[in-house]
C-alpha positions as CSV (number, residue, x, y, z in Angstrom):
1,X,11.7,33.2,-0.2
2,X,14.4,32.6,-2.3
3,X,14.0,30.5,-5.5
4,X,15.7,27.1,-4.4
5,X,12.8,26.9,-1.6
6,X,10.1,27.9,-4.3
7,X,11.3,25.2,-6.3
8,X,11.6,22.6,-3.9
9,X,7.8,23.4,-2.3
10,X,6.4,22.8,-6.0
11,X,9.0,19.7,-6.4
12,X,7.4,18.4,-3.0
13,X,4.0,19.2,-4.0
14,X,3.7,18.0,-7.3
15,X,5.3,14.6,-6.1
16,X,2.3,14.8,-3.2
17,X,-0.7,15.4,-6.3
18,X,1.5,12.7,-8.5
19,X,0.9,10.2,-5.5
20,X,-3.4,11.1,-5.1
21,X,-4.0,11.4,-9.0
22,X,-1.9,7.7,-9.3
23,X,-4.2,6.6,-6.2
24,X,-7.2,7.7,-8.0
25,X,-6.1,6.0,-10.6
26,X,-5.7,2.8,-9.0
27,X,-9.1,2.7,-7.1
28,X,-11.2,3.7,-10.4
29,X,-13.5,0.8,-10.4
30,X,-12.8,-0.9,-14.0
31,X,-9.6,0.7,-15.0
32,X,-6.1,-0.9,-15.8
33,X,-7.9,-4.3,-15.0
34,X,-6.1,-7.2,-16.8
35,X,-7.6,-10.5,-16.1
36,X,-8.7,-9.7,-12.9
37,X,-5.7,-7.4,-11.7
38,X,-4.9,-4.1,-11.2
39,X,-1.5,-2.7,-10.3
40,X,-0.7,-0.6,-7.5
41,X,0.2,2.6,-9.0
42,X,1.9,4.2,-6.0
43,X,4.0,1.7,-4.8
44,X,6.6,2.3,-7.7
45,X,6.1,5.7,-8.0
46,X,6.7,6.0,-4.2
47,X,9.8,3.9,-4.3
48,X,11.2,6.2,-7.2
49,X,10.8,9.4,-5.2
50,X,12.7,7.5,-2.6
51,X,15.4,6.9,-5.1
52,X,15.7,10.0,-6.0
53,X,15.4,12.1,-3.3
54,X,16.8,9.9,-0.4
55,X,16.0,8.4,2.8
56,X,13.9,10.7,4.8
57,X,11.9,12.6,2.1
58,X,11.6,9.0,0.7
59,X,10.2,7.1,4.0
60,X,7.9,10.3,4.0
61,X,6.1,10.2,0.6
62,X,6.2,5.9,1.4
63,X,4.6,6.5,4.3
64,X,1.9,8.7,2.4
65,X,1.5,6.0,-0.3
66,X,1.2,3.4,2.2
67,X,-1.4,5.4,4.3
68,X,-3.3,6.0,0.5
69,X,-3.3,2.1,-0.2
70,X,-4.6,1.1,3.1
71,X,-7.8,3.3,2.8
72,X,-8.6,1.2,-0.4
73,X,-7.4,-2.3,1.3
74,X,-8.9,-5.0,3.1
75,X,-6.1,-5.2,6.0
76,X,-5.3,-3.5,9.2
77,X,-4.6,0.7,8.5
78,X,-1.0,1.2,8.4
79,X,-0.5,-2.1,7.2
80,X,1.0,-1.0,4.0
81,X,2.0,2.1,5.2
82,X,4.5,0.4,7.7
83,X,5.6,-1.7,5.0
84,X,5.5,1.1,2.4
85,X,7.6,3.2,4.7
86,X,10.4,0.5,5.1
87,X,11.3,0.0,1.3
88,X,11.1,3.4,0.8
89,X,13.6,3.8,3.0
90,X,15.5,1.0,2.5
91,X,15.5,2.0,-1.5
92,X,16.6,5.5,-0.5
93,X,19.7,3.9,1.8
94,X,20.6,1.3,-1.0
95,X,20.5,3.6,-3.9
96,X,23.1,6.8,-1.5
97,X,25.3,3.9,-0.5
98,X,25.3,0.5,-2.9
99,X,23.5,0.5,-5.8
100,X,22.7,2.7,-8.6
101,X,19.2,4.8,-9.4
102,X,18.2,3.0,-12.6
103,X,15.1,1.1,-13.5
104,X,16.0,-2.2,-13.5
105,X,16.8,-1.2,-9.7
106,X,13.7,0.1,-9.3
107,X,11.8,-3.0,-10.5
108,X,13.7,-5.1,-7.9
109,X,13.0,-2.7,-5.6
110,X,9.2,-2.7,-6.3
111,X,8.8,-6.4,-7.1
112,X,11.1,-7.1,-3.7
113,X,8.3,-4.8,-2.0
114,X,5.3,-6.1,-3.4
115,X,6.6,-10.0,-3.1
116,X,7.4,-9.5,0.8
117,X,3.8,-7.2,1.5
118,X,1.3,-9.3,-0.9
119,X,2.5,-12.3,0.9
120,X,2.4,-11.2,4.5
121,X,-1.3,-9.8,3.8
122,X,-2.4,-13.2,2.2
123,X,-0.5,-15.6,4.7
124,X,-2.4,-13.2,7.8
125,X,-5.4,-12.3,5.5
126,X,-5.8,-15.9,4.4
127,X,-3.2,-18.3,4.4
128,X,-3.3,-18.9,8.1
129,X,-7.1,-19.8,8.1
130,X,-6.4,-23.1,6.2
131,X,-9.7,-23.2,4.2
132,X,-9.3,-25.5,1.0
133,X,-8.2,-24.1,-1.9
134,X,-6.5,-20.7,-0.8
135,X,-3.7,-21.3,-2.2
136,X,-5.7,-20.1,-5.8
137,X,-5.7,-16.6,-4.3
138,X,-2.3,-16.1,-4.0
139,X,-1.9,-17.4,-7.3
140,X,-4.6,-16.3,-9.2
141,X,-4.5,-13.1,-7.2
142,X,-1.1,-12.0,-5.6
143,X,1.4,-13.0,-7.9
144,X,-0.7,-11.2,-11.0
145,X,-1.1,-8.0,-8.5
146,X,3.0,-8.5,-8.1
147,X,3.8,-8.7,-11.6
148,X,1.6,-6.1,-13.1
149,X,3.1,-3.8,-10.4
150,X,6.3,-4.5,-11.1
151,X,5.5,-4.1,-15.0
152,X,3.9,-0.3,-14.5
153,X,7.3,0.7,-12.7
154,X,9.5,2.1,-16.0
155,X,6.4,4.2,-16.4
156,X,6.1,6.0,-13.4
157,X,10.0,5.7,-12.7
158,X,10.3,8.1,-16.0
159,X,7.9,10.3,-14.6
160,X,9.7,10.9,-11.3
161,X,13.2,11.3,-12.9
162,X,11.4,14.0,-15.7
163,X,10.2,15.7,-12.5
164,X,13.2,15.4,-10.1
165,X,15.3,16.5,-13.5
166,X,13.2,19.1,-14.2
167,X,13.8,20.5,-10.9
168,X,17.4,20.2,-10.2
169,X,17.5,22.1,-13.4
170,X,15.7,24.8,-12.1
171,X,17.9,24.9,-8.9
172,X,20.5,25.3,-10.8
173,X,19.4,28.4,-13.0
């Protein structure tokens, strides 16, 4: 195997542990809390991949991060990995052909993703019940989740352009 492929297998693979140690992360009972919210740490850091690496490779690790999220959420599995998938994709298509890979970007993408799938699961998950009072949730609850999300996404967008750096410099050696 030649050293492009060795490089790309541990590119591949380290973005695979970044996405389980940042789900571990989120689902640690206590940790990052902030008036009753925790951020979704993969969503971002599965929308960066997708900006750096492209399309397919990004639909593939937003699929994964979707599939992660659902085992530690209260709607249907493959909710947020269908959802997940999409903007990764989409992300991946807007960042080769319109716009450029930078972090405001990234925000926009994230917030965009987190507005359009926190919304769908509290209009099925709650919204469309019409109990008295739901509205709180998605204020007191979504919109926090969506901002703090959106908030965490410099972060972990540095931390995939380090790694994707790190190994395009490798490549190139």
């Amino acid at each position: 195997m030649n050293r492009t492929k060795v490089v790309l297998v541990i590119k591949y693979t380290a973005y695979g542990l970044l996405l389980l140690f940042l789900y571990v992360l989120q689902t640690t009972p206590g940790l990052f809390v902030i008036l009753g919210s925790k951020p979704m740490l993969v969503v971002p850091a599965a929308i960066a991949i997708a900006m750096y690496e492209g399309e397919f490779t990004g639909g593939l690790y937003g699929a994964f991060a979707g599939l992660l999220c659902d085992m530690a959420g209260r709607m249907l599995f493959g909710f947020n990995g269908l959802f997940l998938t999409f903007f990764c994709i989409a992300a991946g298509l807007l960042v080769i052909y319109l716009m450029h890979c930078n972090v405001w970007n990234a925000m926009l993408y994230v917030f965009l993703a987190m507005l359009a799938t926190g919304s769908l699961e509290f209009l099925f998950g709650y919204g469309m019940w019409g109990f008295y009072g739901v509205w709180r949730i998605y204020v007191f609850h979504t919109i926090p989740l969506i901002l703090y999300t959106t908030a965490v996404t410099p972060l972990l967008f540095w931390l995939v352009r380090r790694m994707h750096a790190k190994a395009q410099k490798e490549m190139a050696r």
